[in-house]
ZADO-1210 file (C-alpha; in nm, 4 decimals, padded with zeros to 6 digits):
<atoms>
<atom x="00.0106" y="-01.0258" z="-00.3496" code="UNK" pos="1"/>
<atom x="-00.1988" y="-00.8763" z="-00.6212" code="UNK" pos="2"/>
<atom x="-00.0426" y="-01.0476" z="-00.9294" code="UNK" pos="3"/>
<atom x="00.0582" y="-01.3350" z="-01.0967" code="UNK" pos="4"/>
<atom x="00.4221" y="-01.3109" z="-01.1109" code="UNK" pos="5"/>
<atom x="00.6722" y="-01.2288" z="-00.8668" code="UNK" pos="6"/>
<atom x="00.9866" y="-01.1230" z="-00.9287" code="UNK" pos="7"/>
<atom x="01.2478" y="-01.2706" z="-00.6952" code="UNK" pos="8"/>
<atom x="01.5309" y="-00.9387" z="-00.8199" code="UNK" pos="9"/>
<atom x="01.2938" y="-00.7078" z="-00.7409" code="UNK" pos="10"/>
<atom x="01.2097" y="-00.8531" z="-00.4226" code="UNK" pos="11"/>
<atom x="01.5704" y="-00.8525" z="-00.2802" code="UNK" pos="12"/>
<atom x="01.7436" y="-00.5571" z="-00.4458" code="UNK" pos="13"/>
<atom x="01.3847" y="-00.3009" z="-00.3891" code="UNK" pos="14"/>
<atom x="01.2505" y="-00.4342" z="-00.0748" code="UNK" pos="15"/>
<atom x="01.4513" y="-00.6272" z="00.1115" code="UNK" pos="16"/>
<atom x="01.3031" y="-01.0098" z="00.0743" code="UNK" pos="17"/>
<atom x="01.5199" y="-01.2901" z="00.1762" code="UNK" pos="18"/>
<atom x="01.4637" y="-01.6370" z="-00.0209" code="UNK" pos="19"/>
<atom x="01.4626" y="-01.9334" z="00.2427" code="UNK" pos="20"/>
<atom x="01.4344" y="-02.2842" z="00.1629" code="UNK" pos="21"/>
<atom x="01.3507" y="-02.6267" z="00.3321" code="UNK" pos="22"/>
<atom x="01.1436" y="-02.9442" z="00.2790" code="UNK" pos="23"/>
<atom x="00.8169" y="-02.7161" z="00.3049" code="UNK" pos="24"/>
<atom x="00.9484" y="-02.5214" z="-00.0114" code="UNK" pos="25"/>
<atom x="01.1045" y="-02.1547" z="-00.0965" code="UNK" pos="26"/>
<atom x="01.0165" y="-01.9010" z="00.1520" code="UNK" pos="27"/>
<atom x="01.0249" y="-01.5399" z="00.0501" code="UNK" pos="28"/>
<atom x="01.0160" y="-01.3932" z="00.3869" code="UNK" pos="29"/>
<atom x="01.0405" y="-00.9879" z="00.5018" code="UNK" pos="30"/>
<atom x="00.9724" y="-00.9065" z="00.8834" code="UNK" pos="31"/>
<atom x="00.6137" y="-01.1125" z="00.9775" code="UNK" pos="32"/>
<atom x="00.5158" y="-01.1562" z="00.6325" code="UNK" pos="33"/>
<atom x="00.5816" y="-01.4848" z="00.4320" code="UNK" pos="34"/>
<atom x="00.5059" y="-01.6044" z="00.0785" code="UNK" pos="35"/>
<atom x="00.6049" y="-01.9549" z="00.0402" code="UNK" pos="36"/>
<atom x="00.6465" y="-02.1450" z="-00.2657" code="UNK" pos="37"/>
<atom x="00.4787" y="-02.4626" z="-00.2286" code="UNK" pos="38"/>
<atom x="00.4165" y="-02.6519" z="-00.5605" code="UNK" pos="39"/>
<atom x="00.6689" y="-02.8375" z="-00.7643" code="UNK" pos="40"/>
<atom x="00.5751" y="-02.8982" z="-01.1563" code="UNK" pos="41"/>
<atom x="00.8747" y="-03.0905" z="-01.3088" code="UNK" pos="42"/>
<atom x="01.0081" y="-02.9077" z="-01.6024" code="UNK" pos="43"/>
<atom x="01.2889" y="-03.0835" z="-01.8287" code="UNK" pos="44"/>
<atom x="01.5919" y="-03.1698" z="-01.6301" code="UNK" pos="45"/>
<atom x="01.5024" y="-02.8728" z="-01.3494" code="UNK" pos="46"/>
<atom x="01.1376" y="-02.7495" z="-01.1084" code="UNK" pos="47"/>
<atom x="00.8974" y="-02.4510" z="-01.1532" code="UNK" pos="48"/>
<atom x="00.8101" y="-02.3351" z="-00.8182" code="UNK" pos="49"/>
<atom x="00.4238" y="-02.2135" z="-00.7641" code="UNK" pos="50"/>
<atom x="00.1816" y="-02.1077" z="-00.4859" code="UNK" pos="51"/>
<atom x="-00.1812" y="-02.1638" z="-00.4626" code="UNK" pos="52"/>
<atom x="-00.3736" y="-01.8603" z="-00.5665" code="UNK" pos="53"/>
<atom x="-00.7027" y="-01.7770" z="-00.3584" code="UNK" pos="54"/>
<atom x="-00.9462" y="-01.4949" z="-00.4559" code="UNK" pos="55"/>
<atom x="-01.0484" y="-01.3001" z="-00.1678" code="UNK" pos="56"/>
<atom x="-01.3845" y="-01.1266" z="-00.1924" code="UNK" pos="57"/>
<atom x="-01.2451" y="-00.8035" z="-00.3699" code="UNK" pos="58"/>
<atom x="-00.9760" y="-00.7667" z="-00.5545" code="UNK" pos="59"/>
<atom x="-00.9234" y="-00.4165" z="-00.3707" code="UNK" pos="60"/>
<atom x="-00.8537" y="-00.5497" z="-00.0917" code="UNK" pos="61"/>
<atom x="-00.5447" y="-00.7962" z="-00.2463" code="UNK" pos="62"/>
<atom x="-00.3860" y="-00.5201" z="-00.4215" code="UNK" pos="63"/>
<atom x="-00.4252" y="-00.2642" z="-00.1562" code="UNK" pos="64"/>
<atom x="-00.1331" y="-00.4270" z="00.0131" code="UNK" pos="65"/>
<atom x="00.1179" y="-00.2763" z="-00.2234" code="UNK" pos="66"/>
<atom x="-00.0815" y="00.0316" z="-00.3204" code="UNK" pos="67"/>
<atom x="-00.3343" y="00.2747" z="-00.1450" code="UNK" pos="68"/>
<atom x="-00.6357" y="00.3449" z="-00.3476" code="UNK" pos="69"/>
<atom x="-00.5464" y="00.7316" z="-00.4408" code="UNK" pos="70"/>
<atom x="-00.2148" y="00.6715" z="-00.4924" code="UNK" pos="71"/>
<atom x="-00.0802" y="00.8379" z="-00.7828" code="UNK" pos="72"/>
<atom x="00.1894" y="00.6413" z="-00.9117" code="UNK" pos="73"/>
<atom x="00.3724" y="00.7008" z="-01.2899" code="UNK" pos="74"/>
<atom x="00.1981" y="00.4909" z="-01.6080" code="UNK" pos="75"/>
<atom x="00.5831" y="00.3319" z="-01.6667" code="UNK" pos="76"/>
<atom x="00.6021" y="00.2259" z="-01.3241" code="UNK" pos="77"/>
<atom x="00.2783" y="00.1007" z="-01.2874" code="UNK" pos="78"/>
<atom x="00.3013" y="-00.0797" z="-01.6304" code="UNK" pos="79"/>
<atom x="00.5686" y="-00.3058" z="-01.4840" code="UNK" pos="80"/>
<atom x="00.4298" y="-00.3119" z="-01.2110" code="UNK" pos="81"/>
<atom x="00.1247" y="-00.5315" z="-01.3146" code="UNK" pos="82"/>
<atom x="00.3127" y="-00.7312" z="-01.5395" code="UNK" pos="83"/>
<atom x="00.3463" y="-00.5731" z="-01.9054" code="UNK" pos="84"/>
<atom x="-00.0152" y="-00.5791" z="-01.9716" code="UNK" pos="85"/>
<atom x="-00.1752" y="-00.3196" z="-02.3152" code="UNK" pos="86"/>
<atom x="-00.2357" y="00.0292" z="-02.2277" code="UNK" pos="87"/>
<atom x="-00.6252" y="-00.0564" z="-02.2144" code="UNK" pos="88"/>
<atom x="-00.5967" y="-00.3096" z="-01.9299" code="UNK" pos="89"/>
<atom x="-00.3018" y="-00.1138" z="-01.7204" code="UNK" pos="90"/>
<atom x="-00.5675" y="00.1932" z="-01.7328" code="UNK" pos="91"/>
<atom x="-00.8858" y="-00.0342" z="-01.6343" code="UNK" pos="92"/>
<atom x="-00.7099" y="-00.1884" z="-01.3631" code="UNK" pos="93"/>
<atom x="-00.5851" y="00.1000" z="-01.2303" code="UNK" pos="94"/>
<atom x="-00.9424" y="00.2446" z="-01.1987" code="UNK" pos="95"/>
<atom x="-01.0829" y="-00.0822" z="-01.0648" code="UNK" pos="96"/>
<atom x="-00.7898" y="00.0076" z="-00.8070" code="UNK" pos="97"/>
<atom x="-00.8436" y="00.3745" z="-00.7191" code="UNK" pos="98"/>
<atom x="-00.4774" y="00.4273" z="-00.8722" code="UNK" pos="99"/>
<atom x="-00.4375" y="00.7390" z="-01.0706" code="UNK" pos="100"/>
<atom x="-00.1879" y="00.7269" z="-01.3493" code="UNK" pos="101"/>
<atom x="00.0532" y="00.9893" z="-01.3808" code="UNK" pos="102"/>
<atom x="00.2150" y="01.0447" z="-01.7275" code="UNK" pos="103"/>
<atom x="00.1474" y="00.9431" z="-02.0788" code="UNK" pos="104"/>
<atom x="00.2421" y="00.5439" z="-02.2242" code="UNK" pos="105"/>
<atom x="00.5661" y="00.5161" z="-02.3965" code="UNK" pos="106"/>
<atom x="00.7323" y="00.2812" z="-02.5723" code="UNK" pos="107"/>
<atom x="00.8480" y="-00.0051" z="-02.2967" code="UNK" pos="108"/>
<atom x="01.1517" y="-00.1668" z="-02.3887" code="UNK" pos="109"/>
<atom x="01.1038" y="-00.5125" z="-02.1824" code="UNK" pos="110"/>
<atom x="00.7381" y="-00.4982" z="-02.3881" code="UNK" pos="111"/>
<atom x="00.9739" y="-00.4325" z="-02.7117" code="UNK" pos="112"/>
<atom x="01.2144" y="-00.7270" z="-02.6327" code="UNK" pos="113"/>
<atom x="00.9886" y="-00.9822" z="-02.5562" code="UNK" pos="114"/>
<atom x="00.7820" y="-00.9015" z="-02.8347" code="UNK" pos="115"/>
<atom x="01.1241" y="-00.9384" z="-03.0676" code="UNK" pos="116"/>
<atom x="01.1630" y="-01.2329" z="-03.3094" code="UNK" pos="117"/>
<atom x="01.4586" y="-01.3730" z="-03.4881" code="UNK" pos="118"/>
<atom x="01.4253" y="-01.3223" z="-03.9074" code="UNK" pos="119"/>
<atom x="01.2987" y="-01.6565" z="-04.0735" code="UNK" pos="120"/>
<atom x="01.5728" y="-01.8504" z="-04.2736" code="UNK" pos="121"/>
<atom x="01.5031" y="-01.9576" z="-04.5882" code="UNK" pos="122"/>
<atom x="01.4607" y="-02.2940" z="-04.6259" code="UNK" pos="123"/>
<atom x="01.6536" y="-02.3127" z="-04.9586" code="UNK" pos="124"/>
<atom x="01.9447" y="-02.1778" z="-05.1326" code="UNK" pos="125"/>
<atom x="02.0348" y="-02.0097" z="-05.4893" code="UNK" pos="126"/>
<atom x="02.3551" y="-02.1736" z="-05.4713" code="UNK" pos="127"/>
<atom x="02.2909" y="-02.6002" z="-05.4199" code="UNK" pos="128"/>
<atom x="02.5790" y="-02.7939" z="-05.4640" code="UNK" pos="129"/>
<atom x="02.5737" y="-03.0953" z="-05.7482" code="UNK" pos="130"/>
<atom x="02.8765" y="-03.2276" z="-05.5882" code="UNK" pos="131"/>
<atom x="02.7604" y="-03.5236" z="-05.3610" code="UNK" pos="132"/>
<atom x="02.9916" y="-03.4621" z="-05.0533" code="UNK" pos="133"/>
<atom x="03.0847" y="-03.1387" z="-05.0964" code="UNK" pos="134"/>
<atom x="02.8211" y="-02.9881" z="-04.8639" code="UNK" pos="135"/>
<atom x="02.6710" y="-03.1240" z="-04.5548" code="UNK" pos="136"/>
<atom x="02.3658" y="-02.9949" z="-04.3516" code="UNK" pos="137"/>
<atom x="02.2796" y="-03.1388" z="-04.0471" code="UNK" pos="138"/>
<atom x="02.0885" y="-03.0831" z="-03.7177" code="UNK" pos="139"/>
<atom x="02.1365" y="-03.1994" z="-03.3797" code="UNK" pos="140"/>
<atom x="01.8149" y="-03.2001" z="-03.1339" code="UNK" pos="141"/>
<atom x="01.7896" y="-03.3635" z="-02.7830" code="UNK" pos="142"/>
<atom x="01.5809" y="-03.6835" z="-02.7116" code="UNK" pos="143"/>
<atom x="01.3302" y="-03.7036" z="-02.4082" code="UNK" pos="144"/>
<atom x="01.4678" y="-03.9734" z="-02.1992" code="UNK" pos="145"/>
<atom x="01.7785" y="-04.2231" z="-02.3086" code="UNK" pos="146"/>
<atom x="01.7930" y="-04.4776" z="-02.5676" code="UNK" pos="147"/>
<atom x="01.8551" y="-04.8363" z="-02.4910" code="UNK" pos="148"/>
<atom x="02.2058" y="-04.7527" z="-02.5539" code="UNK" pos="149"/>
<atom x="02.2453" y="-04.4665" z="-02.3319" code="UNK" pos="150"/>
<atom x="02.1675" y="-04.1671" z="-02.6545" code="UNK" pos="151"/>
<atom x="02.0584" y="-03.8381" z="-02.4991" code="UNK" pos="152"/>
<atom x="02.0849" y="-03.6857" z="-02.8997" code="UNK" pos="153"/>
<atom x="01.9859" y="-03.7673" z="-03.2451" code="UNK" pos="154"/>
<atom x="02.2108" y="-03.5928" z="-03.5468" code="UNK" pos="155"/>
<atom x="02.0819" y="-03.5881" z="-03.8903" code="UNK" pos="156"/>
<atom x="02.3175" y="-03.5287" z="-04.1554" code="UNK" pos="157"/>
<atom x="02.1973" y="-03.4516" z="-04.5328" code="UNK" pos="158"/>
<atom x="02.4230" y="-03.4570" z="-04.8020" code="UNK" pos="159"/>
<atom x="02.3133" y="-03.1095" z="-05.0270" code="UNK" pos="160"/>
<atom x="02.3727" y="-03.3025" z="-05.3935" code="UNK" pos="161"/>
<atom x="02.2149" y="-03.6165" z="-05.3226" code="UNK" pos="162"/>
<atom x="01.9584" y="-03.6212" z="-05.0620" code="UNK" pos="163"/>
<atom x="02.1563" y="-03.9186" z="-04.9155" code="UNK" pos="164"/>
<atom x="02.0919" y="-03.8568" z="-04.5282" code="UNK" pos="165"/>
<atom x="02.2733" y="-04.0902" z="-04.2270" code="UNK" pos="166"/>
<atom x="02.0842" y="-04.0832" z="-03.8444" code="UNK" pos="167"/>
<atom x="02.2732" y="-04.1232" z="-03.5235" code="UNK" pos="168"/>
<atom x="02.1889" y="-04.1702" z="-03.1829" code="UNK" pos="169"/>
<atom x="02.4605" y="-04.0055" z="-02.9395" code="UNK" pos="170"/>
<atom x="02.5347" y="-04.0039" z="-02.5594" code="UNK" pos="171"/>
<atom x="02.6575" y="-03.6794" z="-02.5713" code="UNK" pos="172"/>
<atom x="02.7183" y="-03.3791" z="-02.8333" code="UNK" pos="173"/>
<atom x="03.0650" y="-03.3511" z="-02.8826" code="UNK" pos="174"/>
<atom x="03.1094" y="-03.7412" z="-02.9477" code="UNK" pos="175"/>
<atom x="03.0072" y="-03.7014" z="-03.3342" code="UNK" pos="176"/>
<atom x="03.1070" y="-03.9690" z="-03.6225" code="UNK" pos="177"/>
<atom x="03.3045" y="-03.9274" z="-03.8380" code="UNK" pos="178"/>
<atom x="03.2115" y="-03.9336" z="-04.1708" code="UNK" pos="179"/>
</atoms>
């Protein structure tokens, strides 16, 4: 394995990997050959799974697993292939490789949608209310750990006129005061 990423789909639907698990970890297993997840970082309430990386003595000799040197393979495909990276790095590391690129770099629309942001919301408004109670903005987040009492969320509500605010602490979402 070449790269940094590994894409579990792509293993089972392309190439026929089956995902095995026990107390050693996830296997990702096809005929003789095995790549088994073996570190656990704790994330939230869930696991990222990792392996040790170790550089062998050329990095030809990693990647020629999945691709002869001489190969001539599409830019697109190749693209993905290593990961999304810019035009200038797919091209050097395909030369490091021996890989010839076939085709000219288009627009990639994973690149496109990761790269994608939501608009910015403005943080006021033309329109602010003068009547105290007539408009309400408020925010819910989640709180690492529980409170004493049991909270898992904190709500904020802000009344628009006033700047009056109130704070709760709740166990769950849909158990909000009423106000």
């Amino acid at each position: 394995m070449g790269f940094n990423l590994v894409s579990l789909t792509k293993a089972f639907k392309l190439n026929g990997y089956k995902l095995i698990g026990d107390e050693d970890g996830l296997h990702l297993r096809k005929g003789n050959f095995e790549f088994t997840f073996d570190r656990t970082i704790k994330s939230g309430n869930g696991f990222i799974l990792g392996v040790e990386m170790m550089r062998t003595t050329s990095n030809r000799e990693t990647a020629a697993v999945a691709l002869a040197a001489g190969t001539k393979v599409k830019y697109e495909r190749f693209h993905g292939m290593v990961g999304h990276l810019g035009e200038t790095r797919v091209r050097a590391m395909a030369k490091h490789l021996g890989i010839i690129l076939t085709g000219q770099a288009s627009r990639c629309e994973d690149c496109a949608v990761s790269k994608a942001r939501q608009a910015n919301l403005n943080k006021e408004t033309e329109n602010t209310s003068e009547t105290p109670g007539e408009r309400l903005c408020f925010d819910i987040s989640s709180i690492k750990g529980k409170s004493i009492g049991g909270a898992r969320f904190w709500l904020l509500v802000v009344d628009e006129a006033t700047g009056h605010s109130w704070s709760y602490l709740l166990k769950k979402k849909a158990s909000c005061p009423k106000l």
